[in-house]
C-alpha positions as CSV (number, residue, x, y, z in Angstrom):
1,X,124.2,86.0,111.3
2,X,122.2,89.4,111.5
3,X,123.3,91.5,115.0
4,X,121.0,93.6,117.1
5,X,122.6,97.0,118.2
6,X,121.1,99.3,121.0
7,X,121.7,102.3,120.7
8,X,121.0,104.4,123.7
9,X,120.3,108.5,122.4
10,X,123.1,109.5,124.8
11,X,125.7,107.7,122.6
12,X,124.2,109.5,119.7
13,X,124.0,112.9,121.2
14,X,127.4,112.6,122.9
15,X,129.3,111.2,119.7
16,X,127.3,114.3,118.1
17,X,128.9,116.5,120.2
18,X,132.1,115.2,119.7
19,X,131.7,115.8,115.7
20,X,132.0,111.3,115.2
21,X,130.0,109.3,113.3
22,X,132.5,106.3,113.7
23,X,132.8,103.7,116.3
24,X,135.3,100.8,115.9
25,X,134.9,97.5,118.1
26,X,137.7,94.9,118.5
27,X,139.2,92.7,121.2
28,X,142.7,94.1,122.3
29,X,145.0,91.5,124.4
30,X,145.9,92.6,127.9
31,X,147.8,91.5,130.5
32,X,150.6,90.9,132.9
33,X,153.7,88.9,133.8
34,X,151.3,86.0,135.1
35,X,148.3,86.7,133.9
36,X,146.7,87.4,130.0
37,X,143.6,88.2,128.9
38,X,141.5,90.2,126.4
39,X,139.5,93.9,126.9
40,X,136.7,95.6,124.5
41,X,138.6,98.4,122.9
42,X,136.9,101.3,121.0
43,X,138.0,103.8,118.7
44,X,136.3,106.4,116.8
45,X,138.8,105.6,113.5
46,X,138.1,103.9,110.2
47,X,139.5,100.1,110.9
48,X,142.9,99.8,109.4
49,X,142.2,96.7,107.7
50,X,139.4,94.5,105.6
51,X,138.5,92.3,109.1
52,X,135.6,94.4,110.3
53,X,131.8,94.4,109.3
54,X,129.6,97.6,109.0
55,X,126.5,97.9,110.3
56,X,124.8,101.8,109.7
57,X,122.6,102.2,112.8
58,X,121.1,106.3,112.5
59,X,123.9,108.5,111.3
60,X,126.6,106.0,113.1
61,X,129.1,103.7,111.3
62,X,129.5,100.8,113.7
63,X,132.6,98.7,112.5
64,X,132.6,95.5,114.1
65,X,135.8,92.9,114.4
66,X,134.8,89.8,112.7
67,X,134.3,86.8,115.2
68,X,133.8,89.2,117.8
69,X,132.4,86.6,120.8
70,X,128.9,87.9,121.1
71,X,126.8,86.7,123.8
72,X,123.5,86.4,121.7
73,X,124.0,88.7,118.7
74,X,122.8,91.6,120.7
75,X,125.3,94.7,121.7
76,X,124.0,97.5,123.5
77,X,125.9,100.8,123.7
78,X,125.6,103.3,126.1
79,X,127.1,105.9,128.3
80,X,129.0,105.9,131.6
81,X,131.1,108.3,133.8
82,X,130.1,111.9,134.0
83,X,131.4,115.0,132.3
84,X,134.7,114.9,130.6
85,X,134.7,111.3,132.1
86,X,132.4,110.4,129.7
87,X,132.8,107.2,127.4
88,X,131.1,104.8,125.7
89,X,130.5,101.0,127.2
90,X,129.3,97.7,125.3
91,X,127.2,95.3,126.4
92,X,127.3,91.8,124.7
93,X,130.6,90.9,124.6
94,X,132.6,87.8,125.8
95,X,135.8,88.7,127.5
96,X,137.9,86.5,129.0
């Protein structure tokens, strides 16, 4: 199954800044005595393990978690908050 990534030229000029070339996409679990759930996390590591797929996209390695619950094999990746509050946000997820 081939995935469409956006990525907006903030992400590229911002992970630029920050000297990265790596983003890394999984689902982490999250929750609380009554409730659980599951949040996009993102790091700018190499993946620890095999589980991930690559996708190049400009000078950005994009590791993806395989079986990541896409919406319709489209992720777009841009910025939010201002300044130091800066941070990368995904579109085209399913969290529960």
């Amino acid at each position: 199954m081939a995935i469409s990534i956006k990525v907006d030229e903030a992400v590229q000029d911002w992970m630029k800044k920050k000297n990265r070339t790596i983003i890394t996409v999984s689902l982490e679990a999250t929750g609380t005595c009554c409730v659980g759930g599951e949040d996009v996390d993102i790091s700018y590591k190499n993946p620890r393990n095999n589980n991930y797929m690559l996708i190049q996209q400009n000078s950005l390695f994009i590791y993806l978690a395989k079986g990541l619950p896409l919406r319709k094999n489209e992720l777009h990746l841009s910025m939010m908050g201002k300044s130091v509050f800066s941070s990368i946000h995904i579109e085209g997820i399913r969290v529960h």
